[in-house]
BAVEX-282254 format. One line per field, with one value per residue (C-alpha): residue in one letter; residue number from 1; x negated, y negated, z negated. Coordinates in Angstrom, 3 decimals, always signed. Each point is the difference from the previous one (the first is absolute). Example, Ala and Ser with C-alpha at 12.3 -4.5 7.8 and 13.67 -1.06 7.14 Angstrom:
! residues 2
rest	[A S]
nr	[1 2]
east	[-12.300 -1.370]
north	[+4.500 -3.440]
up	[-7.800 +0.660]
***
This chain:
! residues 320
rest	[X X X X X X X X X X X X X X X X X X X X X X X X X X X X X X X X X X X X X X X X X X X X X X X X X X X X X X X X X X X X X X X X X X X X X X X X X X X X X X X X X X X X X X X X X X X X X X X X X X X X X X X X X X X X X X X X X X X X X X X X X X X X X X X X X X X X X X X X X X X X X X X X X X X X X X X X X X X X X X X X X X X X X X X X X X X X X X X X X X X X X X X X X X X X X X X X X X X X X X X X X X X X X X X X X X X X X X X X X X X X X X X X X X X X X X X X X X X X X X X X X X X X X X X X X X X X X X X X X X X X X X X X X X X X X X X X X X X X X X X X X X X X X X X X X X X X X X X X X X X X X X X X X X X X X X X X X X X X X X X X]
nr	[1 2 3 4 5 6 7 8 9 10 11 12 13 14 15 16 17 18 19 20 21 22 23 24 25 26 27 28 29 30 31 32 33 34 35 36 37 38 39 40 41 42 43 44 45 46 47 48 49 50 51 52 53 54 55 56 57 58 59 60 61 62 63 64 65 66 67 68 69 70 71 72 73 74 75 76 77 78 79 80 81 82 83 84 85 86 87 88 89 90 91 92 93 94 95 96 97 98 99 100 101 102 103 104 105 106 107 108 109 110 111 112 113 114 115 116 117 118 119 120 121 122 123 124 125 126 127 128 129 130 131 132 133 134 135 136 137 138 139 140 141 142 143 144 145 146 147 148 149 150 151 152 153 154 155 156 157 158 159 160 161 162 163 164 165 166 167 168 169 170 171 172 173 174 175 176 177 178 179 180 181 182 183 184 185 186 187 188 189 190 191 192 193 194 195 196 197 198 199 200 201 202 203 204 205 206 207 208 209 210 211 212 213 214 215 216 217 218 219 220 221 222 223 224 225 226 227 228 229 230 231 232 233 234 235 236 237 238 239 240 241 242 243 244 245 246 247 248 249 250 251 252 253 254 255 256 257 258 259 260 261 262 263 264 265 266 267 268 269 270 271 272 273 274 275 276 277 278 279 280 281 282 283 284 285 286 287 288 289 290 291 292 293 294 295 296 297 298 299 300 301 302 303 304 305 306 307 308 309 310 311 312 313 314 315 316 317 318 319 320]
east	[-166.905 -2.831 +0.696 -3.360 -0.603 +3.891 +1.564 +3.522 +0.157 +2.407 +1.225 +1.965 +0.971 -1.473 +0.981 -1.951 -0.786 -0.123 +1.326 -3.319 +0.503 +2.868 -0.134 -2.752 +1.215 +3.384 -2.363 -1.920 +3.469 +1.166 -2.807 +0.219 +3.773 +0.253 +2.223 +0.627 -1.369 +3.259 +0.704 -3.143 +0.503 +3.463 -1.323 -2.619 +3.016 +1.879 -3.086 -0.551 +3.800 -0.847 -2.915 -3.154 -1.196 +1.590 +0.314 -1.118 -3.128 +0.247 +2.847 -1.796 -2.757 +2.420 +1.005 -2.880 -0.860 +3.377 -1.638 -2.745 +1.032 +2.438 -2.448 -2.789 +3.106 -0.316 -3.598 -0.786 -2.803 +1.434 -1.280 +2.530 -1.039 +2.165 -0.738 +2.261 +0.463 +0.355 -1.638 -3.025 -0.468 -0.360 +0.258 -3.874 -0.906 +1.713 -1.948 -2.966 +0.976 +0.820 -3.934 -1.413 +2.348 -1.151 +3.807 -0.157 +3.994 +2.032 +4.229 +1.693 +2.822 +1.576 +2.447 +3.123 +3.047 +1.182 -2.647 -0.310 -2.945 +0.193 +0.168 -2.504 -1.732 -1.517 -1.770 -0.849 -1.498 -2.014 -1.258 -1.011 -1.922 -1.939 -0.685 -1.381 -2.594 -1.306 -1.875 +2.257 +0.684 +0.442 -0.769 +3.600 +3.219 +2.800 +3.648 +3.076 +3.112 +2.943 +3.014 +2.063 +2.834 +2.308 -1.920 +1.821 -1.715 +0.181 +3.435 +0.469 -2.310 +2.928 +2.687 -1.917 -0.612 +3.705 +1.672 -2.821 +0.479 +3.683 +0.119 -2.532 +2.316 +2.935 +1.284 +4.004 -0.248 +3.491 -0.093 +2.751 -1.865 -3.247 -2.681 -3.629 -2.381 -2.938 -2.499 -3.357 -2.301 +1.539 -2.375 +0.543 +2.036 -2.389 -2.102 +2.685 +1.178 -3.924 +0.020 +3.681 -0.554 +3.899 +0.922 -2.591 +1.400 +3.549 -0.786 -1.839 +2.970 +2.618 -1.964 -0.047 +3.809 +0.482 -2.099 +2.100 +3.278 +0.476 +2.718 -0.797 +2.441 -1.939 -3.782 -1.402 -3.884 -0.580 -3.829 -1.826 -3.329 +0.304 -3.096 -0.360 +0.168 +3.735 +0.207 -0.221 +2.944 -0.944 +2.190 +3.049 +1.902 -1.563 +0.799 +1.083 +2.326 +0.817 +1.520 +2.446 +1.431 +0.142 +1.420 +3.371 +0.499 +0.696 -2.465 -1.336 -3.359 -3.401 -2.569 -3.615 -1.780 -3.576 -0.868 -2.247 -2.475 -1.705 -1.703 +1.467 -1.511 +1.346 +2.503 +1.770 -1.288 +1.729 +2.060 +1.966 -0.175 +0.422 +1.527 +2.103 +0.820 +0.865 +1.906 +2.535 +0.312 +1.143 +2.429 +1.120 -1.208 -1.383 -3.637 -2.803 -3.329 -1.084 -4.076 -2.024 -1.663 -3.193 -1.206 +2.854 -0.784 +1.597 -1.715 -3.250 +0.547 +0.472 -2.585 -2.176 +1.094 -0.611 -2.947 -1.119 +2.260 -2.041 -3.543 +1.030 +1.110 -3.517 -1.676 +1.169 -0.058 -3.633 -0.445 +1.405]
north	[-38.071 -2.119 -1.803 -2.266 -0.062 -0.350 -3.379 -1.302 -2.612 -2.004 -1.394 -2.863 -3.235 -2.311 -3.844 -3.600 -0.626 -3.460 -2.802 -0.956 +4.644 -0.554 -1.026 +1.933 +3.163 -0.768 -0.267 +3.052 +2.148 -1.652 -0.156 +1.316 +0.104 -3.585 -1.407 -3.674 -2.525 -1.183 +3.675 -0.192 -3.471 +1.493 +2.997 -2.576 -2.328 +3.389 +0.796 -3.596 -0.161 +3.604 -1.926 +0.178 +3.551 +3.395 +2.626 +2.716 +0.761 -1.152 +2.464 +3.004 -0.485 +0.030 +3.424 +1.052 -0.298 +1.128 +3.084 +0.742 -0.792 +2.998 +2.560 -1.012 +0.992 +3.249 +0.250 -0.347 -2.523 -0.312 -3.525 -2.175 -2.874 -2.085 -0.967 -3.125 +0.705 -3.555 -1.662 -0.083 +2.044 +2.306 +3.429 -0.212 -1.805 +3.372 +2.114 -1.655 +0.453 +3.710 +0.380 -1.348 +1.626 +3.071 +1.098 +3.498 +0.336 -2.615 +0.227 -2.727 -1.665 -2.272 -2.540 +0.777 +2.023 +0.910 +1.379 -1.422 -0.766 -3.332 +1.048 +2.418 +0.914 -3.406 +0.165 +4.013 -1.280 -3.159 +1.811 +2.934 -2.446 -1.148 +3.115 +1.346 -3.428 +0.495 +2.131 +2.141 +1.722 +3.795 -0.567 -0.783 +1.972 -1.878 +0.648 -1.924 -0.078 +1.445 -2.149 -1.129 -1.687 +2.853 +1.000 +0.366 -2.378 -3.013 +0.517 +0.129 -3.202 -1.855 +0.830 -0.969 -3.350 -0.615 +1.191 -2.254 -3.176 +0.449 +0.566 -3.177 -2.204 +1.004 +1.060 +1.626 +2.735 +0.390 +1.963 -1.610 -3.091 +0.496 +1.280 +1.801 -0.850 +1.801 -1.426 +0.493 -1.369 +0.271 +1.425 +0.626 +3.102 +1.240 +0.439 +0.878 +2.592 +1.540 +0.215 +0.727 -3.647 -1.022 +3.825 -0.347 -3.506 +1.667 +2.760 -2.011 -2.365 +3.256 +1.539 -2.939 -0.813 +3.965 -0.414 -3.003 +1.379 -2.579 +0.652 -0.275 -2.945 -2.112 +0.333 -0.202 -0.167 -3.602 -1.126 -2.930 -2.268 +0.544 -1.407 +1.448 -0.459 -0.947 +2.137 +2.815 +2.157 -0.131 +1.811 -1.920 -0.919 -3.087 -0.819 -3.123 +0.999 +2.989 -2.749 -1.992 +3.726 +0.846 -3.087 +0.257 +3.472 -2.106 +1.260 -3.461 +1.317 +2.162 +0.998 +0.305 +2.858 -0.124 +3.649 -0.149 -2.369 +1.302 -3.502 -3.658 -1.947 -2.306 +2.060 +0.643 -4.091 -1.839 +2.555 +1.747 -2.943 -2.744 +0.995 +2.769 -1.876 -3.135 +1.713 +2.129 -3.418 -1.980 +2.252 +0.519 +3.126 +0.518 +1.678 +1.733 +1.050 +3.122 +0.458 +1.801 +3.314 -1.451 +1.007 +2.174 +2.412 +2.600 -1.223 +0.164 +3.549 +0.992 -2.106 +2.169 +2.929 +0.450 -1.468 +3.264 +2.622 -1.007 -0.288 +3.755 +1.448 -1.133 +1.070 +3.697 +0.714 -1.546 +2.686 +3.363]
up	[+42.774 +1.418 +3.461 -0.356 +3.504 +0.979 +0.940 +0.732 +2.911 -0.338 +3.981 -0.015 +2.597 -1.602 -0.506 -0.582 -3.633 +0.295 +2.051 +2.600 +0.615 +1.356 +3.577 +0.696 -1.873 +2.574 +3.267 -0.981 +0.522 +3.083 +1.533 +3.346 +0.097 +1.616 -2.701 +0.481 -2.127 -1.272 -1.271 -2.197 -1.410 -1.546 -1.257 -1.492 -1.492 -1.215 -2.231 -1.186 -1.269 -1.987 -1.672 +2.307 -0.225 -0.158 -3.188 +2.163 -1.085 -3.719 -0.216 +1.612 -2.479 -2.703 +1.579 +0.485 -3.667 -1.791 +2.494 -1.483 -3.547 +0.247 +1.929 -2.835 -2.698 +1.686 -0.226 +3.738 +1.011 +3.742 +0.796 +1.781 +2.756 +2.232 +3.438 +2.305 +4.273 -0.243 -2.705 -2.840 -1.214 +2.852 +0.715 +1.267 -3.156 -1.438 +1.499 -1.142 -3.391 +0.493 +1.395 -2.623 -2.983 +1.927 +0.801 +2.002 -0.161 +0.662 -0.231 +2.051 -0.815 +2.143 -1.677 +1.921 -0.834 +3.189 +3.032 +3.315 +2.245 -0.647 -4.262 -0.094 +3.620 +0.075 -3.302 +0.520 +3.307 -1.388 -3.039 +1.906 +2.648 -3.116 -1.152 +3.055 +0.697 -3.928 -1.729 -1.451 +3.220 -0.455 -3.189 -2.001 -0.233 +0.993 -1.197 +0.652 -2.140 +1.594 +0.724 -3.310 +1.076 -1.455 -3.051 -3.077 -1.787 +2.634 -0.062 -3.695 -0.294 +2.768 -2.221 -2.962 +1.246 +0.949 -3.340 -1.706 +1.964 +0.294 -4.049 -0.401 +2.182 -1.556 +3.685 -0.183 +2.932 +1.023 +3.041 +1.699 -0.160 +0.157 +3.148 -0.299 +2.722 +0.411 +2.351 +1.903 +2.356 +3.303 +2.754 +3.852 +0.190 +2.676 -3.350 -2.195 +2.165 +0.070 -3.283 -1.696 -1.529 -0.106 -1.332 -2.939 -0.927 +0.330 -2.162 -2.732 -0.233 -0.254 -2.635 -2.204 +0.704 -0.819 -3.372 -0.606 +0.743 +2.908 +1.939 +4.053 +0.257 -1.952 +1.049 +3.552 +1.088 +1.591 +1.886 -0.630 +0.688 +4.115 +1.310 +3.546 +3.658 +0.560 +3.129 -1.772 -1.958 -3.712 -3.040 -1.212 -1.867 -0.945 -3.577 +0.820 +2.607 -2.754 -2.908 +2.562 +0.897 -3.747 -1.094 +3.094 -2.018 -2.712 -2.343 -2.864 -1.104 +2.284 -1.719 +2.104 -0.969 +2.234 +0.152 +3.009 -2.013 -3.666 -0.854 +0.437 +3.229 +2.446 +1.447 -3.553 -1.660 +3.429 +2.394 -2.934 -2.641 +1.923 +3.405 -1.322 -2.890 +1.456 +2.634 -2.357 -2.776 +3.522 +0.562 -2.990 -1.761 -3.438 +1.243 -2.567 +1.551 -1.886 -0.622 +1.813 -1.820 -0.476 -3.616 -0.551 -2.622 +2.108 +3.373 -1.466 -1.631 +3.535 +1.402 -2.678 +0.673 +3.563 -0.328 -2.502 +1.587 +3.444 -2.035 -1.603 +3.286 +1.431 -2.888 +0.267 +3.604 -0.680 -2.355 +2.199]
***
């Protein structure tokens, strides 16, 4: 089936693609939040020590890609773009494109597993704003892709990435011995609460644990990457505070599993593999970070999928 005027948008945060991006790309998201200079010169250092730039954006691409590779398998010529909140390229520089590939149907993606306003409302909102000040005003059909963070497939494509890496690293899992932590960006639970944030996190991690036959002694949900206003009550447990409890249980090896993050950037490069890891080695565990799904075979098939089940469900109420 033809879907010639049909496009994927791909919404994601964003991240500097080269070291003179990065202190701007850092004042662009604080700005307004009065976040002292000393904050952003360490955020500045963090990136430097993870080589000057972030993957963010290569590694959508690469998504975006293994994308459309599989929908053009299936004969469907859905085009796919990719738009930043915070860097190039843009979601207005997006939009442009959408104009002038003549795009009348647009399916939104935004790059995060688990929905909260500050995951998906703020990207709804900005594109929309865009939207509305261009041309194609009234003029495209806009669909967004329903939450994921409990579809089959994402969890399938956890658990594939932990029996891969563990196999690759030649990791013994003895259960009395050894701790699962999944983790997430911690937000204010103001906003958590809003949204059921902490219960979707809690209910990815379970159903991988399930799949995995984890027993509920040996995994727990842990936040990370807490950048806020310390006046204000944000998720825990911190990760870090999360290994000292694990290792007085006596357990000798954690394994990191980021399941609130689907591409490597700062806060998986330096909080998880530096922080975390140089946390747990200090105090004496064995620690393995698993990958993120990125260009999972199975994260992409479901990345695909809804993509086409949303373009089909369009396509025939279209047709009524």
């Amino acid at each position: 089936m033809s879907f010639s005027k049909a496009a994927l948008l791909m919404l994601g945060f964003g991240g500097p693609q080269q070291k003179d991006e990065i202190r701007p790309f850092i004042e662009k998201i604080v700005s307004g939040r009065n976040v002292p200079k000393e904050r952003i010169d360490t955020v500045v250092e963090q990136y430097n020590i993870i080589g000057g730039k972030s993957p963010y954006v290569e590694l959508t691409f690469r998504q975006a890609k293994a994308i459309e590779e599989i929908l053009q398998q299936k004969n469907n010529d859905i085009k796919i773009y990719c738009g930043m909140l915070h860097s190039e390229p843009s979601i207005e520089n997006a939009i442009g494109e959408l104009q002038v590939d003549g795009i009348d149907h647009v399916i939104v993606l935004v790059m995060a597993p688990q929905r909260t306003e500050i995951s998906f409302e703020r990207y709804k909102q900005r594109f929309e704003t865009l939207i509305n000040s261009s041309s194609l005003k009234n003029k495209i059909k806009i669909d967004y892709i329903d939450p994921w963070y409990c579809e089959p497939l994402f969890i399938k494509a956890i658990c594939d990435q932990i029996t891969k890496y563990l196999a690759a690293n030649n990791v013994q899992v003895d259960n009395n011995l050894v701790h699962y932590i999944f983790t997430a960006h911690s937000i204010p639970i103001k906003v958590s609460d809003a949204s059921t944030y902490d219960e979707q996190v809690n209910k990815t991690a379970y159903l991988v644990a399930s799949q995995l036959s984890i027993t509920n002694d040996n995994w727990s949900v842990a936040y990370q990457s807490r950048s806020g206003d310390l006046n204000d009550a944000w998720l825990e447990p911190d990760v870090l505070s999360t290994l000292e409890n694990i290792n007085s249980k006596g357990k000798k090896t954690v394994i990191l599993i980021p399941i609130g993050f689907v591409v490597d950037h700062v806060e998986v490069l330096y909080d998880l593999d530096i922080l975390a890891v140089n946390k747990a080695r200090e105090i004496g565990l064995a620690v393995f970070r698993v990958p993120t799904v990125s260009n999972n075979p199975l994260f992409i098939e479901l990345l695909a999928k809804m993509t086409l089940d949303k373009a089909l469900s369009s396509y025939a109420h279209r047709a009524k």
